[in-house]
NUKE-100890 format. One record per residue (C-alpha): residue number from 1; x, z, y; chain. Coordinates in steps of 0.25 Angstrom, whole numbers. Layout:
<nodes>
{pos->NUM, east->X, up->Z, north->Y, unit->A}
...
</nodes>
This chain:
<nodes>
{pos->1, east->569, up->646, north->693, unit->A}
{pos->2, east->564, up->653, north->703, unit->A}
{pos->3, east->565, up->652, north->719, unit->A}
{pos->4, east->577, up->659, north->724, unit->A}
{pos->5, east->585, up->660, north->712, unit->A}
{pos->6, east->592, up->648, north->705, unit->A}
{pos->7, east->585, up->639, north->716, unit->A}
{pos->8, east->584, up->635, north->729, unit->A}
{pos->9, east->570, up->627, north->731, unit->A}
{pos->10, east->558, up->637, north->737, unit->A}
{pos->11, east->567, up->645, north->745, unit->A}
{pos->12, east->567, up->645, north->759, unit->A}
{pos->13, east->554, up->653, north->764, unit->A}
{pos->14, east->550, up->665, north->758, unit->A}
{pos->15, east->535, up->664, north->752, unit->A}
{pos->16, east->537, up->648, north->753, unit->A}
{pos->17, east->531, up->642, north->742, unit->A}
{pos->18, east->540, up->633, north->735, unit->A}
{pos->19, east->535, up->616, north->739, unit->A}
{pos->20, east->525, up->613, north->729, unit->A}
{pos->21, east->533, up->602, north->723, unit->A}
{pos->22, east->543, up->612, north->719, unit->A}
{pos->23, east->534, up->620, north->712, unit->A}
{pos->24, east->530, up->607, north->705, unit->A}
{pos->25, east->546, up->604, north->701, unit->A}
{pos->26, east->549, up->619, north->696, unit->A}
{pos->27, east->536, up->620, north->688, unit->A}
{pos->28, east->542, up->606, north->682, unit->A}
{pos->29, east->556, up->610, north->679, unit->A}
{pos->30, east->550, up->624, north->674, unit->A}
{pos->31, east->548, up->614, north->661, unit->A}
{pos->32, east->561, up->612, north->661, unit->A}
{pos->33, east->566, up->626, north->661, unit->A}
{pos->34, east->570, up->625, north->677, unit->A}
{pos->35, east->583, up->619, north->678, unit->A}
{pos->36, east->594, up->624, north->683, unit->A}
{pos->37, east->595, up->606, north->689, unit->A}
{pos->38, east->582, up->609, north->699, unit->A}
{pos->39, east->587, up->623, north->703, unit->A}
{pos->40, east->601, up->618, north->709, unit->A}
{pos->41, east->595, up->605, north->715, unit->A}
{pos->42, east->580, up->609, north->719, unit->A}
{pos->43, east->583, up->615, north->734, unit->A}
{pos->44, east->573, up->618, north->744, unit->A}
{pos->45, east->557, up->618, north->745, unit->A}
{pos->46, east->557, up->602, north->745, unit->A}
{pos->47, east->560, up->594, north->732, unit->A}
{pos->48, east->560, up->582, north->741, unit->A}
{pos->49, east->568, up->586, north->753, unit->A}
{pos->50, east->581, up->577, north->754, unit->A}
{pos->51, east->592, up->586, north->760, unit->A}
{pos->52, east->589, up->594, north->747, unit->A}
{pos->53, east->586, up->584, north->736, unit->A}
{pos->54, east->580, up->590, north->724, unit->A}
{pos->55, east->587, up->585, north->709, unit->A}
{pos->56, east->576, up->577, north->703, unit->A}
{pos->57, east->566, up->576, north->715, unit->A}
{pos->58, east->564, up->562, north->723, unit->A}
{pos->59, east->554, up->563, north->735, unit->A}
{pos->60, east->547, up->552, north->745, unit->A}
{pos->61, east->550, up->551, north->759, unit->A}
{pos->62, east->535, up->562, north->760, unit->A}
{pos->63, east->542, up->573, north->751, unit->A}
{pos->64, east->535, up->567, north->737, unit->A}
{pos->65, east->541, up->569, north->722, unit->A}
{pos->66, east->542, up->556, north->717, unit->A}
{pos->67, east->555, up->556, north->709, unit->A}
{pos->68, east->556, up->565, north->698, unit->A}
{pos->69, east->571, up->564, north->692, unit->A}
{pos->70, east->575, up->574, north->683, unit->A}
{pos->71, east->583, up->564, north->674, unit->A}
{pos->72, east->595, up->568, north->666, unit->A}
{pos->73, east->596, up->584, north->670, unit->A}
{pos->74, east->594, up->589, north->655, unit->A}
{pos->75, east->579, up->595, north->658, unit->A}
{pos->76, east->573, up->601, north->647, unit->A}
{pos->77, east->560, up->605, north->645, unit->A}
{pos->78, east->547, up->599, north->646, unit->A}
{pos->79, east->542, up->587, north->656, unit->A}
{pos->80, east->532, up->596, north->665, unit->A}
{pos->81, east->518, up->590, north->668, unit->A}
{pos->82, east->519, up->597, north->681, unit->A}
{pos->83, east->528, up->583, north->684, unit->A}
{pos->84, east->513, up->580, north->687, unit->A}
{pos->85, east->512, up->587, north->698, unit->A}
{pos->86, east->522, up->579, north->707, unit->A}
{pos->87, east->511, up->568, north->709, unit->A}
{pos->88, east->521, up->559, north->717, unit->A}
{pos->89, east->532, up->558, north->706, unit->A}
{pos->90, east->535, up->542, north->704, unit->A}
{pos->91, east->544, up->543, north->694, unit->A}
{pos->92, east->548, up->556, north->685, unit->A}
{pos->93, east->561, up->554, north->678, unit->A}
{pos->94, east->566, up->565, north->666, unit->A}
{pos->95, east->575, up->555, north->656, unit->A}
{pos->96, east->586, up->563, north->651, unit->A}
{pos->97, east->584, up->575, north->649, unit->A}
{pos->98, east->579, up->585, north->637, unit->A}
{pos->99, east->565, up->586, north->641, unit->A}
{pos->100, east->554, up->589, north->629, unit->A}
{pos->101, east->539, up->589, north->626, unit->A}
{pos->102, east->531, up->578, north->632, unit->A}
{pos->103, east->528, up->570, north->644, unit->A}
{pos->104, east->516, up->579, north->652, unit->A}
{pos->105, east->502, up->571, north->652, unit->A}
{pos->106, east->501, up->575, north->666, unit->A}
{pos->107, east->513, up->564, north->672, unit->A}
{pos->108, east->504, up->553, north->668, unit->A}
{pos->109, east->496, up->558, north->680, unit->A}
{pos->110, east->509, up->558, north->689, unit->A}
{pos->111, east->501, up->547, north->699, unit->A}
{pos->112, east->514, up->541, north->707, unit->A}
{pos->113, east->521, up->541, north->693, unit->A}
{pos->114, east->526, up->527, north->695, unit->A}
{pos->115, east->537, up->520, north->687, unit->A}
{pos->116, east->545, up->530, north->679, unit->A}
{pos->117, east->542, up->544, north->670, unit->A}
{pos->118, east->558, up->544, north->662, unit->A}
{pos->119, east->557, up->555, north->653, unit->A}
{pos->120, east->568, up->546, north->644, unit->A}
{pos->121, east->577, up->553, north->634, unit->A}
{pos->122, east->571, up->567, north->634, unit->A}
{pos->123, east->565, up->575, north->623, unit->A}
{pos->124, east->551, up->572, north->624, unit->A}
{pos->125, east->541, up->570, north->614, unit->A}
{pos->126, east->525, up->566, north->614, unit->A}
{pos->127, east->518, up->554, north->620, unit->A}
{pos->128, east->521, up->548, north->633, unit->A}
{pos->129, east->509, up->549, north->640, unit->A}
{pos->130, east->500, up->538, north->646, unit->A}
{pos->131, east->506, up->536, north->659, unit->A}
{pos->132, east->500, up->524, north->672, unit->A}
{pos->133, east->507, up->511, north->667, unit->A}
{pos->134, east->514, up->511, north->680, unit->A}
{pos->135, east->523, up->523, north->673, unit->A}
{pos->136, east->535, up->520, north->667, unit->A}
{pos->137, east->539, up->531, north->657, unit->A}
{pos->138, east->552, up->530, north->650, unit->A}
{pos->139, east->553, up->538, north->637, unit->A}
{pos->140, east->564, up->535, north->629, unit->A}
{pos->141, east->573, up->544, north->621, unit->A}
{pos->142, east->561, up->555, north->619, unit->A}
{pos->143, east->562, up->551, north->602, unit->A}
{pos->144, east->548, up->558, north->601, unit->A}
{pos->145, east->540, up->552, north->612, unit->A}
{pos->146, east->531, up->543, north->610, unit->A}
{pos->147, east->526, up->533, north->622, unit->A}
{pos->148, east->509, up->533, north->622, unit->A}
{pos->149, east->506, up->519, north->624, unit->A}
{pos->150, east->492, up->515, north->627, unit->A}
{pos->151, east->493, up->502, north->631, unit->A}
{pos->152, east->479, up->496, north->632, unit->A}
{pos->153, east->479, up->483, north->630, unit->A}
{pos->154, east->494, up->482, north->627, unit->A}
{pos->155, east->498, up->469, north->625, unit->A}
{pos->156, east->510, up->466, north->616, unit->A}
{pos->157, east->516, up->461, north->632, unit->A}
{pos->158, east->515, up->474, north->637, unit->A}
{pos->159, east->522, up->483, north->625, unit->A}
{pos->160, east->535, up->472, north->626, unit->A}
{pos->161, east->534, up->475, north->641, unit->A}
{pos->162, east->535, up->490, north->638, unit->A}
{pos->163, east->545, up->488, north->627, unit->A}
{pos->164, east->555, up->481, north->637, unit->A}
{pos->165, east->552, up->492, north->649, unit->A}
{pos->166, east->557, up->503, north->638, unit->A}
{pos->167, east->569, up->494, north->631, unit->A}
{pos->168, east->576, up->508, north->628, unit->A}
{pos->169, east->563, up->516, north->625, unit->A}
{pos->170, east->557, up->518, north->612, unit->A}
{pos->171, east->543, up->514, north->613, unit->A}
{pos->172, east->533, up->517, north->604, unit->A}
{pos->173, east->520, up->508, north->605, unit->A}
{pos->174, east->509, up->516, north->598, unit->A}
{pos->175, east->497, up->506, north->590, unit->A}
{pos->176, east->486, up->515, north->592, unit->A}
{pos->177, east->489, up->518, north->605, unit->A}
{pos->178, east->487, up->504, north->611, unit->A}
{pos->179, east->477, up->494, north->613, unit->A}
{pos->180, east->486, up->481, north->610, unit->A}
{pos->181, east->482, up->468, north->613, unit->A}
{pos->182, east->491, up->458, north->604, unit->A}
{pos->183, east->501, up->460, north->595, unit->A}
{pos->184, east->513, up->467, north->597, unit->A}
{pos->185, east->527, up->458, north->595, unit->A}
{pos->186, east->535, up->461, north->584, unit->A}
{pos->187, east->548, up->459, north->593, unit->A}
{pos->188, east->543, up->471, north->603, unit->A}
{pos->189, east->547, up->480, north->589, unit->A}
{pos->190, east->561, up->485, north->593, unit->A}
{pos->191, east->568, up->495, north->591, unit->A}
{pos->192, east->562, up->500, north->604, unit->A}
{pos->193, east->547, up->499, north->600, unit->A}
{pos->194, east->539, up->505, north->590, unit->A}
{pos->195, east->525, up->501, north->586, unit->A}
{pos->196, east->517, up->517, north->581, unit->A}
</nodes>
């Protein structure tokens, strides 16, 4: 995509640059080939402008991203680590699409990254990094994912609270990953928990 052709964000002023938050969205969906989705919704030089809401884009009342929301609109591609450079994202959401490759390093620095990264039912594969225990990361139905979890100190407690927080995930609790402090329950083994 490029301005003035199959889009209508940047254009008003001649030799205006485009808001820097839209040059941090395109260089994002450029790893998912520029959908055609963004082109049509995606007006004007403000993502966060509410006469002209932008699919996807959620904003605070002082023009900040902090809702990312690109679920179900068949993305495919790669999760891009620019995702990074929209520090004021609280929640990222990506579940359902046919995204591939891995989950960037680089969100785990993400600082107002609060409750929710979904990257649910993709195609995505690799270790899910170590993100701030305040982050919740759902990522179930990627069959070749596999969750890092260092838990120091994990306590037989704290994996049955993790279990019941994912009842539909699968999650695999690596051995030589942990530091646990106990035994571990033979009821937690489910058809949901794996022991690696």
């Amino acid at each position: 995509m490029t301005p003035g052709s199959t889009n209508s964000f940047c254009l008003g002023d001649p030799g205006v640059a485009c808001d820097s938050r839209i040059s941090i969205l395109l260089s994002i969906v450029e790893s998912m080939g520029y959908p055609l989705a963004f082109a049509k919704r995606w007006n004007g030089n403000d993502p966060c402008d509410v006469s002209q809401p932008w699919r996807g884009i959620f904003c605070n009342e002082v023009g900040n991203i902090t809702v990312v929301n690109f679920k179900d609109l068949e993305l495919q591609g790669t999760i891009s680590s620019d995702f990074s450079m929209l520090t004021s994202i609280e929640n990222l959401i990506l579940l359902n699409n046919a995204l591939n490759g891995t989950i960037p390093n680089e969100l785990t620095f993400l600082p107002n990254l609060k409750m929710l990264l979904d990257v649910s039912n993709n195609y995505l594969s690799g270790e899910v990094p170590k993100f701030r225990q305040t982050v919740f990361v759902k990522s179930d139905g990627n069959p070749n994912i596999v969750r890092n979890n260092s838990y120091p100190g994990a306590t037989p407690d704290n994996i049955a609270a993790k279990v019941r927080e994912e009842e539909q995930a699968s999650v695999c609790i690596r051995k030589n990953k942990n530091a646990f402090l106990g035994f571990i329950d033979q009821k937690l083994f489910r058809r949901n928990l794996k022991m690696r």
